[in-house]
Rosetta silent file (secondary structure, phi, psi, omega in degrees, C-alpha in Angstrom):
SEQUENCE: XXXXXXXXXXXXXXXXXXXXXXXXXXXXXXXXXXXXXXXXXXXXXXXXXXXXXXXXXXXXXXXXXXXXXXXXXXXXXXXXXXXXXXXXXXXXXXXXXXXXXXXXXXXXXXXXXXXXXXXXXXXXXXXXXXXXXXXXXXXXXXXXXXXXXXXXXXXXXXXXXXXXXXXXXXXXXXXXXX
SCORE:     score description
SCORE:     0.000 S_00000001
   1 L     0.000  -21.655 -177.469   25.532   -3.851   17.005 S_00000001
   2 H  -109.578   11.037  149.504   22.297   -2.347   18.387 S_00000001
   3 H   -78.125  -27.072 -170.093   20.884   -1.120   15.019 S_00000001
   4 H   -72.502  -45.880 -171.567   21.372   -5.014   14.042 S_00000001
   5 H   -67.485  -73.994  175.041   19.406   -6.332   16.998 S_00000001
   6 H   -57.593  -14.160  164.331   16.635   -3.731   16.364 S_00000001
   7 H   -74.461  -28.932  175.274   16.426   -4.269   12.488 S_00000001
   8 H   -44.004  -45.640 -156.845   16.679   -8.025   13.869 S_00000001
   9 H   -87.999  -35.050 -164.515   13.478   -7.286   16.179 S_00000001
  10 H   -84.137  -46.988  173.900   11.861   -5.326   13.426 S_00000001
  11 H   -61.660  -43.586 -169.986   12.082   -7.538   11.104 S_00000001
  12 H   -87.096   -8.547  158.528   10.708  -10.480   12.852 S_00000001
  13 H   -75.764  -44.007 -160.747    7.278   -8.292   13.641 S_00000001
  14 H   -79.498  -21.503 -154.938    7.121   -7.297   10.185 S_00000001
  15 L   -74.060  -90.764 -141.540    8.007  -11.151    8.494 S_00000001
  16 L   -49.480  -50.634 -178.455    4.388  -12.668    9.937 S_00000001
  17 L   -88.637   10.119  177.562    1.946   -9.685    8.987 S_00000001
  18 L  -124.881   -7.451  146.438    3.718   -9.225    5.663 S_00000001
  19 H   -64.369  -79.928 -137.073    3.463  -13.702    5.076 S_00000001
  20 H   -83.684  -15.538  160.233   -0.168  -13.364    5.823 S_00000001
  21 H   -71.817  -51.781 -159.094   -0.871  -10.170    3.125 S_00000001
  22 H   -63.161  -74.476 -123.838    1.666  -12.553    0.589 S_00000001
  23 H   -81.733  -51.441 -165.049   -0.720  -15.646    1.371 S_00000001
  24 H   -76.738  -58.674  153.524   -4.147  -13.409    1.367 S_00000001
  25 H   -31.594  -71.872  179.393   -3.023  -11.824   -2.186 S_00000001
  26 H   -77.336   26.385  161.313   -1.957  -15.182   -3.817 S_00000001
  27 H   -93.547  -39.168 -158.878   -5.090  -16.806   -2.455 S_00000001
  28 H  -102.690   -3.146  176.818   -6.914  -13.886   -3.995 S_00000001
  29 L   -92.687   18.270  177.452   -5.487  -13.178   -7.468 S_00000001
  30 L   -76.080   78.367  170.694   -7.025  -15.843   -9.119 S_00000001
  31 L   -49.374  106.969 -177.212   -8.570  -13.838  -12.011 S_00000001
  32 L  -146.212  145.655  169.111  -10.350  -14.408  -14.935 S_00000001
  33 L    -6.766  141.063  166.051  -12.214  -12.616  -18.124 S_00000001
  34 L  -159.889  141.728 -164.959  -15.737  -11.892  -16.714 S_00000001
  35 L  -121.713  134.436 -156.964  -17.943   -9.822  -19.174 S_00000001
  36 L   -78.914  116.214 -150.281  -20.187   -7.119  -17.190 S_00000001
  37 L   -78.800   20.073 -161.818  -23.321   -8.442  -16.513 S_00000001
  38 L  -115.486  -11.828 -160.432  -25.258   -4.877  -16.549 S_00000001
  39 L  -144.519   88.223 -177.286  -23.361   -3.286  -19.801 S_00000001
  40 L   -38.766  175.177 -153.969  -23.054   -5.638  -23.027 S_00000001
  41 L   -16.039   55.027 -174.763  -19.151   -5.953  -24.498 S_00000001
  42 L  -140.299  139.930  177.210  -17.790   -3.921  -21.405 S_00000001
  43 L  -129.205   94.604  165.062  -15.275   -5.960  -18.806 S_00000001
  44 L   -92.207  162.985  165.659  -15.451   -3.493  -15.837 S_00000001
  45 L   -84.900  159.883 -153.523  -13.927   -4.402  -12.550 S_00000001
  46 H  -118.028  -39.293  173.408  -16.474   -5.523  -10.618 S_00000001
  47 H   -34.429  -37.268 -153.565  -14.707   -4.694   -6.946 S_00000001
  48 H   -81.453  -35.193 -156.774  -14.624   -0.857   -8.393 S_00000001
  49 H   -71.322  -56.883 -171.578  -18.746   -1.610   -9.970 S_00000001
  50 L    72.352   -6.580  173.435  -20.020   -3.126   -6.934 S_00000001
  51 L   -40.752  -64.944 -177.761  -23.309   -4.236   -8.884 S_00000001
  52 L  -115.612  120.941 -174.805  -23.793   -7.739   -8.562 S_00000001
  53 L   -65.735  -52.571 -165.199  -22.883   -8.783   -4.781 S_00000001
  54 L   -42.378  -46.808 -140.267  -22.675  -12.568   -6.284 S_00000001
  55 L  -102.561   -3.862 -170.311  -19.735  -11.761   -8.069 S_00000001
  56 E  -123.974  143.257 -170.684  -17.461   -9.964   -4.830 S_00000001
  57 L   -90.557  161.423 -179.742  -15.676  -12.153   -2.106 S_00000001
  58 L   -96.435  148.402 -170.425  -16.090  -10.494    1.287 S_00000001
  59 L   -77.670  162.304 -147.867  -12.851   -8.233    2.024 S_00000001
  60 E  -124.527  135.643  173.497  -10.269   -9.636    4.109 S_00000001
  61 E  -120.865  152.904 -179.281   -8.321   -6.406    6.435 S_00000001
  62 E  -135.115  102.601 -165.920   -5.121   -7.663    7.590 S_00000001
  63 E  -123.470  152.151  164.540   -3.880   -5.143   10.155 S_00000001
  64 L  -113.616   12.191  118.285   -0.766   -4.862   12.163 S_00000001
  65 L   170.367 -176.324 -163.704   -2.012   -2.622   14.284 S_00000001
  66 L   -43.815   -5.487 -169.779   -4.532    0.526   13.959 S_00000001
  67 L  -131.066  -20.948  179.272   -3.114    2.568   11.361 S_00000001
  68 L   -96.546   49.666  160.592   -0.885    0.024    9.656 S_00000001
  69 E  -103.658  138.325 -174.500   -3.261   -2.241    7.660 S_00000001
  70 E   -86.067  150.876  155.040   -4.428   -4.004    4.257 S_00000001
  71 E  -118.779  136.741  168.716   -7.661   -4.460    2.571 S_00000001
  72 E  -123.315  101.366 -179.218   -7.914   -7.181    0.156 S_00000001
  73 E   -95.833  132.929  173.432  -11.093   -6.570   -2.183 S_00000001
  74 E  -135.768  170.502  154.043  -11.454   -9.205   -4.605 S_00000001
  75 E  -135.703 -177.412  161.616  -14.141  -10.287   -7.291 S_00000001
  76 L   -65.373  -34.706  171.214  -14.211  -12.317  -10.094 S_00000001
  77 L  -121.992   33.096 -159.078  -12.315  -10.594  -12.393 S_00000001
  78 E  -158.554  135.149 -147.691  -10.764   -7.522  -10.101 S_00000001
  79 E  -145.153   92.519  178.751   -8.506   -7.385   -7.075 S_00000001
  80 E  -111.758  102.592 -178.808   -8.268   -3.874   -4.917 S_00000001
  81 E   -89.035  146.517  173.715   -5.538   -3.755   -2.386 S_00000001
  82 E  -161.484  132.111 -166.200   -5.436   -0.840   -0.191 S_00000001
  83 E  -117.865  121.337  146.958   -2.645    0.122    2.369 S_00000001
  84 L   -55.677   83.869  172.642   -2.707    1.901    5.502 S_00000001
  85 L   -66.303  124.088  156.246    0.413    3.255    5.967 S_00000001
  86 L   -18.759  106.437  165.632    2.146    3.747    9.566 S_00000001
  87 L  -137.538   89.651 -179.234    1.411    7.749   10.992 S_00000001
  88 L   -71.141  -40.806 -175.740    2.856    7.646   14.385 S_00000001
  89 L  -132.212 -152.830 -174.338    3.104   11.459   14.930 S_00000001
  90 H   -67.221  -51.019  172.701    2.331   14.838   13.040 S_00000001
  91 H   -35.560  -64.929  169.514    5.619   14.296   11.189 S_00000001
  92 H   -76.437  -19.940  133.798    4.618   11.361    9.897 S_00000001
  93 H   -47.856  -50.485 -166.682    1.423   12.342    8.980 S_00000001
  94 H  -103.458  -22.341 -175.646    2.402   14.782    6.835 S_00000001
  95 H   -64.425  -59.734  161.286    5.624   13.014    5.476 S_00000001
  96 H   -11.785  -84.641 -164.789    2.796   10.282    4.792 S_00000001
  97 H   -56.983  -60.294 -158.977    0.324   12.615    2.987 S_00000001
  98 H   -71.784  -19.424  158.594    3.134   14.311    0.570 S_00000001
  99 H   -67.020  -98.101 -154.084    4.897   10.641   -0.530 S_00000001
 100 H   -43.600  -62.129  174.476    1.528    9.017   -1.639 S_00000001
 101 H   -17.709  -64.405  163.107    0.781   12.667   -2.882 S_00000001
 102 H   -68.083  -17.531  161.858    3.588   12.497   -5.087 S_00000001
 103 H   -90.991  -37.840  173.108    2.976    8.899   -6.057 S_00000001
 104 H   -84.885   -4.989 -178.025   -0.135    9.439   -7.384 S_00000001
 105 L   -64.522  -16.904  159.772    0.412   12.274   -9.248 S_00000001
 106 L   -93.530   34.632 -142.292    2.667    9.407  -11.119 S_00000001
 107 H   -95.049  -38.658  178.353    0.071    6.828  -11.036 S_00000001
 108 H   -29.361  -68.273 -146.273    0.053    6.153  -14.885 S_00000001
 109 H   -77.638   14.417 -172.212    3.996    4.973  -14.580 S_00000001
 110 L  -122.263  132.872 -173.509    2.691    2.043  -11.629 S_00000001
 111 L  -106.655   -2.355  139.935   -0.071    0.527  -14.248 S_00000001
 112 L   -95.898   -2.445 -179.945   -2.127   -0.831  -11.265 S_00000001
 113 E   -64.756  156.939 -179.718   -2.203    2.386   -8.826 S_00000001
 114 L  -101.863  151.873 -174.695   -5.407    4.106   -8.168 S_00000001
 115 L   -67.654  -68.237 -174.945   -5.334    7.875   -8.051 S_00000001
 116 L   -88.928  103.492  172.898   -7.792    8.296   -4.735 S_00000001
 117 L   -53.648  169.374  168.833   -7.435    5.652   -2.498 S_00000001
 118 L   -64.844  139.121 -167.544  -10.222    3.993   -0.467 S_00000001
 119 L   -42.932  151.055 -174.734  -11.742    6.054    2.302 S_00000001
 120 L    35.370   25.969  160.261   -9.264    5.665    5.670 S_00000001
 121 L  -120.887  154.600 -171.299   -6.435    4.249    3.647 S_00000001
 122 L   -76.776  -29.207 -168.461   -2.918    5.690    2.555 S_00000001
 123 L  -164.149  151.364  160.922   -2.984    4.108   -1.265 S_00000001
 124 L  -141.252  166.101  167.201   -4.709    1.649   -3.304 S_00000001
 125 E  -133.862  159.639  175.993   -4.064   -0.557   -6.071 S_00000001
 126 E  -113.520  140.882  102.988   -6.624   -2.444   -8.709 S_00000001
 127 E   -77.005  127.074 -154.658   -5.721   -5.484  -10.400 S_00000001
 128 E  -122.390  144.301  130.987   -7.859   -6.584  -13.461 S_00000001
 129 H    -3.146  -55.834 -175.386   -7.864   -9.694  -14.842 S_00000001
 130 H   -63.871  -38.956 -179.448   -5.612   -7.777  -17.907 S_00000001
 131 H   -65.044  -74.050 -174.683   -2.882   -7.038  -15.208 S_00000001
 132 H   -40.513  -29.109 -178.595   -2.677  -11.122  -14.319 S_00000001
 133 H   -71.163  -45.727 -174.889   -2.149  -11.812  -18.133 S_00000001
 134 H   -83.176  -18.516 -173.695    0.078   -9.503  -19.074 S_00000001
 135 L  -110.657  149.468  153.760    2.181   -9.534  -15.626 S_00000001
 136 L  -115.350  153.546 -163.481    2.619  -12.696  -13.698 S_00000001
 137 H   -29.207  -60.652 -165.752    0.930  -13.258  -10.644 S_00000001
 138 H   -87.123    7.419 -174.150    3.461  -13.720   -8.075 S_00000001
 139 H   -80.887  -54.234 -163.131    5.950  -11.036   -9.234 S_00000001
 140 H   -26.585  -82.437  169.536    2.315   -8.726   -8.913 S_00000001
 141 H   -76.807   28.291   89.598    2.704   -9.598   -5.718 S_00000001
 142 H   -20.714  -33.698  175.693    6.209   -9.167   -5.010 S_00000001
 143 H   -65.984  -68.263  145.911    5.692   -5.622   -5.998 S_00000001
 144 H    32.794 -110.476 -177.477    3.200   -5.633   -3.466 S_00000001
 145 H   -64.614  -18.483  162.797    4.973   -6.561   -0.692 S_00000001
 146 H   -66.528  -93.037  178.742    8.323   -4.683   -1.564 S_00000001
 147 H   -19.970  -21.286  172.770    6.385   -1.791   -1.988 S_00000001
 148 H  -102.925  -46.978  162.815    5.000   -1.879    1.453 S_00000001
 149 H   -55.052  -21.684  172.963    8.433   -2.468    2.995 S_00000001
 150 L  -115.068   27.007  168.776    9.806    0.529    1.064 S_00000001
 151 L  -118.492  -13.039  165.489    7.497    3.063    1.560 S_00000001
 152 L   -80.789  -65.070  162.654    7.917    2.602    5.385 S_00000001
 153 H   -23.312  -63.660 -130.167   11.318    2.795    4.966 S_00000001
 154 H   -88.334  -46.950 -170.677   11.411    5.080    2.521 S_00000001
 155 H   -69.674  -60.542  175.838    9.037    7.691    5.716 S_00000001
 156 H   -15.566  -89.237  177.616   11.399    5.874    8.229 S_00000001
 157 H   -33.443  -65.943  175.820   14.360    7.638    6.332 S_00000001
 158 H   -62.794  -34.157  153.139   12.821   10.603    5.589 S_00000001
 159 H   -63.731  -13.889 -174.227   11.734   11.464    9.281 S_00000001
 160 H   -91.505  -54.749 -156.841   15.488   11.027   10.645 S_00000001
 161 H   -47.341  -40.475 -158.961   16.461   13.550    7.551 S_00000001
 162 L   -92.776    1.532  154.887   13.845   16.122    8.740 S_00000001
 163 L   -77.697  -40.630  162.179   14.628   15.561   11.994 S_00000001
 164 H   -60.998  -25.279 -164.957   18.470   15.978   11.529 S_00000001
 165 H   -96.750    6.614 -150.708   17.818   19.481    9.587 S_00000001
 166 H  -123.126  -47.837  146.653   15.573   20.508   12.369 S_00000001
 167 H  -102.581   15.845  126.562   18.137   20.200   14.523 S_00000001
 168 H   -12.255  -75.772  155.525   21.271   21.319   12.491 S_00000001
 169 H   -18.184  -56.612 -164.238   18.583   24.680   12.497 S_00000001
 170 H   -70.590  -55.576 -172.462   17.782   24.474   15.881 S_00000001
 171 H   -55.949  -34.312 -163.848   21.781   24.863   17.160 S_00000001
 172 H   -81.048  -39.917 -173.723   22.650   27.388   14.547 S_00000001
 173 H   -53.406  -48.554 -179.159   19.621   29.332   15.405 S_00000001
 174 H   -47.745  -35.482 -160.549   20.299   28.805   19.210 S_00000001
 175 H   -57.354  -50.780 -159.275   23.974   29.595   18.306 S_00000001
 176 H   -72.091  -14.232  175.741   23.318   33.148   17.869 S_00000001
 177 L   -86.614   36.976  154.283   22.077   34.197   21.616 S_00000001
 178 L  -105.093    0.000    0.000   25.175   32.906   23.122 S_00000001
């Protein structure tokens, strides 16, 4: 009963700062064809180009406290989310680094992740204009927000494991001076 009450507790921190990234994403995907205005028959994203300021809404950070926060980069035709994943201790730091590590080395099979994320963040993703056509919008962002609930999780989970083998280790090792 007192894992219910704390997923209960957990949950109801997490619902409000994970509504307002859902709100600031489907405020912000509104995409459309934009042709580059520095490089004839080229559609670059213009968040990643940065060229013409006219063309980039000012980024929105959505944080839930210092280490656990979004950026929402938008432009006219380009959308860069970037997530600050939760690193409470050393553990989780490094649990941290060697997940996203291992996600981007698959970034091809997620067809918006970015390989390097943006400077002080755990991941990023682009959306293009091509991504809103061929995907629709709010599932985009559905991944989104899944994806941010299961990648905590996912560290959550994996810190208990390496914490259970560490001590499972610790006793047998201990075991032998008695």
């Amino acid at each position: 009963d007192e894992t219910q009450v704390s997923s209960y507790i957990m949950a109801n921190t997490l619902k409000p700062y994970l509504d307002a990234v859902r709100s600031t994403l489907t405020a912000a995907m509104c995409l459309e064809n934009f042709a580059s205005q520095q490089v004839e028959r080229h559609n670059k994203p213009e968040v990643e180009m940065g060229c013409d300021p006219e063309l980039l809404m000012k980024p929105v950070v959505i944080a839930r406290n210092a280490q656990e926060r979004v950026l929402v980069e938008a432009s006219v035709n380009s959308l860069r989310v970037s997530i600050g994943i939760k690193q409470a201790d050393e553990i989780e730091v490094i649990l941290c680094k060697k997940f996203v590590r291992f996600l981007n080395q698959r970034a091809e099979n997620f067809f918006i992740m970015r390989r390097t994320p943006v400077e002080g963040y755990s991941i990023s993703f682009l959306i293009t204009n091509a991504h809103t056509e061929s995907f629709m919008k709010h599932k985009l962002v559905d991944f989104l927000i899944q994806f941010m609930q299961d990648i905590d999780k996912e560290i959550s989970e994996l810190k208990l494991r390496v914490n259970a083998r560490a001590r499972i280790v610790a006793q047998s090792f201990l075991g032998e001076f008695q």
